[in-house]
Each structure stands twice: as structure tokens, then as C-alpha cells.
C-alpha positions as CSV (number, residue, x, y, z in Angstrom):
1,X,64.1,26.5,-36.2
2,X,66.6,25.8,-33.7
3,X,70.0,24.6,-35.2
4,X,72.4,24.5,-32.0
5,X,74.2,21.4,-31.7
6,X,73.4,19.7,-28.8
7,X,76.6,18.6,-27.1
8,X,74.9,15.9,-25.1
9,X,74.3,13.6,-27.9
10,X,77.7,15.4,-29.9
11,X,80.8,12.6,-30.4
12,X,83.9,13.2,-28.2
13,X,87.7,12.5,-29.1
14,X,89.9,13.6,-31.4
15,X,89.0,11.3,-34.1
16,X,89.0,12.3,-37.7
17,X,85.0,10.8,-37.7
18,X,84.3,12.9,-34.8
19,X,86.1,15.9,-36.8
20,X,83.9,15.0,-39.7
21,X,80.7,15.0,-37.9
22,X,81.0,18.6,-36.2
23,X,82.2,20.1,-39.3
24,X,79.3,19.0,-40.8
25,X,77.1,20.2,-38.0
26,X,79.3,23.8,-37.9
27,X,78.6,24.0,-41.9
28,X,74.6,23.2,-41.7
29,X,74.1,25.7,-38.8
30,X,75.8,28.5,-40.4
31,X,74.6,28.0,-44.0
32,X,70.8,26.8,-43.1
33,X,70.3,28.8,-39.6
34,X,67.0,30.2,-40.9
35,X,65.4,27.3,-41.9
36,X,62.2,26.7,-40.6
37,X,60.6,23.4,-40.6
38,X,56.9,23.2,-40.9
39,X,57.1,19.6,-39.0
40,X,58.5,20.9,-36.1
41,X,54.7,23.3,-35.2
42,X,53.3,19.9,-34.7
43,X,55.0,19.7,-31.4
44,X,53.5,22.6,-30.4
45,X,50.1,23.0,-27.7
46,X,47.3,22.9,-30.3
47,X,46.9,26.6,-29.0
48,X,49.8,27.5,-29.9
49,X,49.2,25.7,-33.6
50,X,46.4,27.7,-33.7
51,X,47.6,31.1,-33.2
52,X,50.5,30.4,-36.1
53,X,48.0,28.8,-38.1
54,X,48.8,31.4,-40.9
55,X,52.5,31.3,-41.2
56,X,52.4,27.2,-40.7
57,X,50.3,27.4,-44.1
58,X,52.9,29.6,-45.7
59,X,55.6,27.2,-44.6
60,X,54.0,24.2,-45.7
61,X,52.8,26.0,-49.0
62,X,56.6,27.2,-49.6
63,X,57.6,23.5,-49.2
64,X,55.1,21.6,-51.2
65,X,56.8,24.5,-54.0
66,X,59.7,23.1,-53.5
67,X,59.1,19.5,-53.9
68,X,57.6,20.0,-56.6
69,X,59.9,21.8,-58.3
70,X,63.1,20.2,-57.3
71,X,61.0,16.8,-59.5
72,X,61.4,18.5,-62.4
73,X,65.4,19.3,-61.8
74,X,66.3,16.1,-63.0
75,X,64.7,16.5,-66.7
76,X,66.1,19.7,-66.9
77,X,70.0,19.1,-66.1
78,X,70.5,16.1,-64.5
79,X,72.0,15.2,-61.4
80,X,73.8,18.5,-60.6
81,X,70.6,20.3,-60.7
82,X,68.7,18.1,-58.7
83,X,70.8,18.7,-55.6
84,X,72.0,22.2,-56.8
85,X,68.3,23.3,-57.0
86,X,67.4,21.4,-53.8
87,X,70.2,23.1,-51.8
88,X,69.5,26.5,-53.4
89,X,65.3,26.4,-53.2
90,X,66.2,25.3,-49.0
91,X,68.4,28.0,-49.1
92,X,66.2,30.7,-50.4
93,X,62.9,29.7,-49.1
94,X,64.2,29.2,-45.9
95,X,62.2,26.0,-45.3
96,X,62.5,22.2,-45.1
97,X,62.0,19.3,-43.1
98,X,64.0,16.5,-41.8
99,X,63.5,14.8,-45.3
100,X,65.6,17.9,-46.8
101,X,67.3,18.5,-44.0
102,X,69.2,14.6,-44.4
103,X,69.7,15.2,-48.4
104,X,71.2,18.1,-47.8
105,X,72.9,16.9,-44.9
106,X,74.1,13.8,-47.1
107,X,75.2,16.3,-50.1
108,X,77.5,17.9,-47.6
109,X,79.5,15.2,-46.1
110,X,79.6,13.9,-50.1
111,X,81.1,17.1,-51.0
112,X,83.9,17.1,-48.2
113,X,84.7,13.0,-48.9
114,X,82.9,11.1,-46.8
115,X,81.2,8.5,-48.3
116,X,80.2,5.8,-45.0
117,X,76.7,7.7,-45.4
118,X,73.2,7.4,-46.7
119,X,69.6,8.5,-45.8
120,X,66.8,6.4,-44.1
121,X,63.2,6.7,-42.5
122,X,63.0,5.8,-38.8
123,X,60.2,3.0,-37.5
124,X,59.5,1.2,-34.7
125,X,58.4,-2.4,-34.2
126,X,56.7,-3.3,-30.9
127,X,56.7,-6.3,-28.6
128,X,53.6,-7.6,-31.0
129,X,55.4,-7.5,-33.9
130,X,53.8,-5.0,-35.8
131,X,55.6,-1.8,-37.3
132,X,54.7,1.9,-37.4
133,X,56.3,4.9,-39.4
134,X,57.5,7.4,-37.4
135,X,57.5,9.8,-40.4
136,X,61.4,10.7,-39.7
137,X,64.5,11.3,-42.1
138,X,68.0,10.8,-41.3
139,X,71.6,10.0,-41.8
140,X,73.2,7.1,-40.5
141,X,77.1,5.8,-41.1
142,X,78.9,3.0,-41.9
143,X,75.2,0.2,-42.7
144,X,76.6,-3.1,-43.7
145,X,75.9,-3.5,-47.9
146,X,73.6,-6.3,-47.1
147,X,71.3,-3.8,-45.6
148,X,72.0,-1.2,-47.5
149,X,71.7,-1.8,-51.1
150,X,70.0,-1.1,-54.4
151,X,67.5,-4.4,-53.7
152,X,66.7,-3.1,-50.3
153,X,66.2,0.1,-51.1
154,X,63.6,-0.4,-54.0
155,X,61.6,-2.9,-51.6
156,X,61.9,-0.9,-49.2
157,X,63.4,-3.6,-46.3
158,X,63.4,-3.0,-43.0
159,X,66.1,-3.7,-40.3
160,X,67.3,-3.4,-36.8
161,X,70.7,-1.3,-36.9
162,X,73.7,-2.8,-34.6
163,X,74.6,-1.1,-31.2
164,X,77.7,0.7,-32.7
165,X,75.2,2.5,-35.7
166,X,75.9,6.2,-35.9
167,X,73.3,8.4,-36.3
168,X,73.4,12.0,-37.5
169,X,69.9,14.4,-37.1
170,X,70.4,17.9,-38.4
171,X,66.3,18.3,-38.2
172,X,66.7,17.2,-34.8
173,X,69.4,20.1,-33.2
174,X,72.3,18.5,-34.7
175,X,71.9,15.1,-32.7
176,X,74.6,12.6,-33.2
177,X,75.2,9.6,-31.5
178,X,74.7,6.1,-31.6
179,X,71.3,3.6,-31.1
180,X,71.2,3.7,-27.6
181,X,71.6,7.8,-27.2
182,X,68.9,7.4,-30.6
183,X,66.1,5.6,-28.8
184,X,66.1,8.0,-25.8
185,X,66.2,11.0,-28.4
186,X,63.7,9.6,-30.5
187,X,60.8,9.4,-27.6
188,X,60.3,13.0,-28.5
189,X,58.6,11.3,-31.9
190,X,57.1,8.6,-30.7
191,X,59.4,5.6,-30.2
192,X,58.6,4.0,-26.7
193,X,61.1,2.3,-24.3
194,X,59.7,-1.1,-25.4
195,X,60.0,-0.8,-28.9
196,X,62.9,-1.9,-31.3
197,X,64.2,0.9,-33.5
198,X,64.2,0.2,-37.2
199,X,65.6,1.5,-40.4
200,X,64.6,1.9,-43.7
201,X,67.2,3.0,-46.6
202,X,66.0,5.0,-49.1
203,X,66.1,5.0,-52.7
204,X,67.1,8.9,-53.4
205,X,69.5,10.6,-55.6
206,X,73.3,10.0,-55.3
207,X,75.8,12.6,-56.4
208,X,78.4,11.3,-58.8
209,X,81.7,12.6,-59.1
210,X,81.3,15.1,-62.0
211,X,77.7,16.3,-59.6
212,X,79.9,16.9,-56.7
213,X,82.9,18.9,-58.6
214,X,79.7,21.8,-59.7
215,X,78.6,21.4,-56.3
216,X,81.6,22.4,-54.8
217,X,81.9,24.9,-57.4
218,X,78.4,26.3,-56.6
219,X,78.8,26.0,-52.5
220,X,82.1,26.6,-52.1
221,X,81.0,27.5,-48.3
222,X,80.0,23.8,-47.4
223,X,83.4,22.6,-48.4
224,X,85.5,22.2,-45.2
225,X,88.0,19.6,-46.7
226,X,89.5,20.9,-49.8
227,X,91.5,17.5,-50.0
């Protein structure tokens, strides 16, 4: 897994947004550097799949482990355990994909006060009409509440993000930038130049107050603003 930051797509300034977003991304890659993401072999020549057909297995197996696990946090200790085990499990496994990768991502910038943040799956609609999954996690800032809501994220809606949408990928080598940098990244998966991109918010966990007072406690190494 490669976690550099790719300054390309990195925001520029002094702002305290732009602070926000590289500490974020300095945190992640320091804390997560080995963690391999069993999605990411699929880019690979199918030769190439073959020949690490045996540790793509144990990846995937370690994963599935994981998922299925972190279900049963919640039963056992409620909301700090469910991020605290799913943190911890990435941590020591040493895997995840972009699915952990955002709620972990999410957890951090929670933990450190920034709260213009929330997970969704990217798809793409095309000049027909019709819509495909790209099968892609990630963070995105500052989604208007009628968008982003508890309605819309039980039903799942759909919608196009505005021009001025920031988007933060810590799967994809610590991409940040907005829509227009996002379609050209998001080729790489699948989204073509004709295509609209769309978001989906999802319905996950969110850490309360009393969640991320343990998790600071836990982590104290993803805590870059002790304010």
C-alpha cells in the first residue's frame, strides 16, 4: 500500500481547512503506513494477480475477519468499541480497504474537531441516464443537510455534488481536492470523461462526544489538535 500524499491533488494556502486536511493525511500515513488493501491487486496485470494469488487470499481472508468482527463491537460496548475495535483490528491486521480506510479517516478528523465531514460511495451516471457503482468509499466536506441526512442516507439517495465539494481519499494516496481534480482522479476506477459523478451518503456509525473522549484516550497519536 502506497500512502504518500500526492501533492498534485494536496490543497494549497495557509488556511486552517487546508491545515486540517494535511494533518489528517500526516496522521493516516504515519499510523496506517502498512496497510495493505486487498482492492488495490485488482489493478494489477492479471499475471501479476496470479502470482500473488496466495497473499491476496490472506488479505482478503484477514478482512472478511475483521468485518465481521467489528459487527459484533457494537453489542459488546457500544459505540466506543465499534470504532475502537475497528481502528485497532486495521491497525493490527495491517489491512483494509477504502471502506475502512474513510471510517477511519472520518474517526480522525472527529477526534481533532472537525465535524463538516461524512462518508459516501462514489457512482457515475452516463449521458443515458442510467447509474453504475463504482464500488468506492470516501470522505467528502461541507454536503448541504438536504443531501445529507438521516432520510437520505436510509434510502440511499443519490446526488450530483457542487463544483466547490471537497473530497478527501486516503485509499486513493491521500487525494484531496475538489470535483473537477475528482473526476480526472477517479478514471483510474472507472468514471469516464462523459459521465456525471455522483454521491451516495452512507448510513454508518457516528462517534458521540463521550465515544470520542475514549478515543482520544485510546489514540492519543491521531490527536493533532488538543483544543
Amino acid at each position: 500500500m502506497n500512502n504518500s500524499i500526492n501533492n498534485n491533488y494536496s490543497f494549497t494556502g495557509k488556511s486552517q481547512f487546508s491545515k486540517n486536511i494535511t494533518n489528517v493525511k500526516k496522521v493516516f500515513n504515519r499510523e496506517f503506513k502498512d496497510v495493505k488493501s486487498p482492492s488495490r491487486y485488482e489493478m494489477l496485470p492479471i499475471e501479476k494477480k496470479q502470482e500473488l494469488a496466495d497473499e491476496i487470499k490472506d488479505l482478503s481472508d484477514r478482512l472478511k475477519f475483521i468485518r465481521k468482527f467489528n459487527k459484533t463491537f457494537y453489542q459488546d460496548g457500544g459505540l466506543p468499541e465499534v470504532f475502537r475495535g475497528l481502528i485497532g483490528c486495521v491497525q493490527a491486521f495491517k489491512v483494509g480497504n477504502c471502506a475502512e480506510f474513510a471510517e477511519i479517516g472520518k474517526t480522525i478528523l472527529k477526534m481533532n474537531g472537525i465535524k463538516n465531514c461524512d462518508i459516501f460511495t462514489l457512482h457515475a451516471k452516463t449521458p443515458d441516464g442510467s447509474i453504475r457503482n463504482l464500488d468506492h468509499t470516501l470522505i467528502a466536506f461541507k454536503i448541504p443537510s438536504t443531501k445529507n441526512n438521516p432520510v437520505t442516507k436510509v434510502n440511499g439517495i443519490y446526488f450530483v455534488p457542487s463544483n466547490d465539494t471537497h473530497i478527501l481519499d486516503l485509499w486513493l494516496d491521500g487525494f484531496s481536492g475538489k470535483i473537477k481534480q475528482a473526476k480526472k482522479k477517479y478514471r483510474i476506477l472507472g468514471l469516464n470523461s462523459e459521465d456525471r459523478l455522483l454521491l451516495k451518503p452512507e448510513n454508518t456509525y457516528e462517534p458521540d462526544l463521550k465515544t470520542i473522549k475514549e478515543l482520544k484516550k485510546a489514540f492519543p497519536k491521531l490527536v493533532f489538535n488538543d483544543k
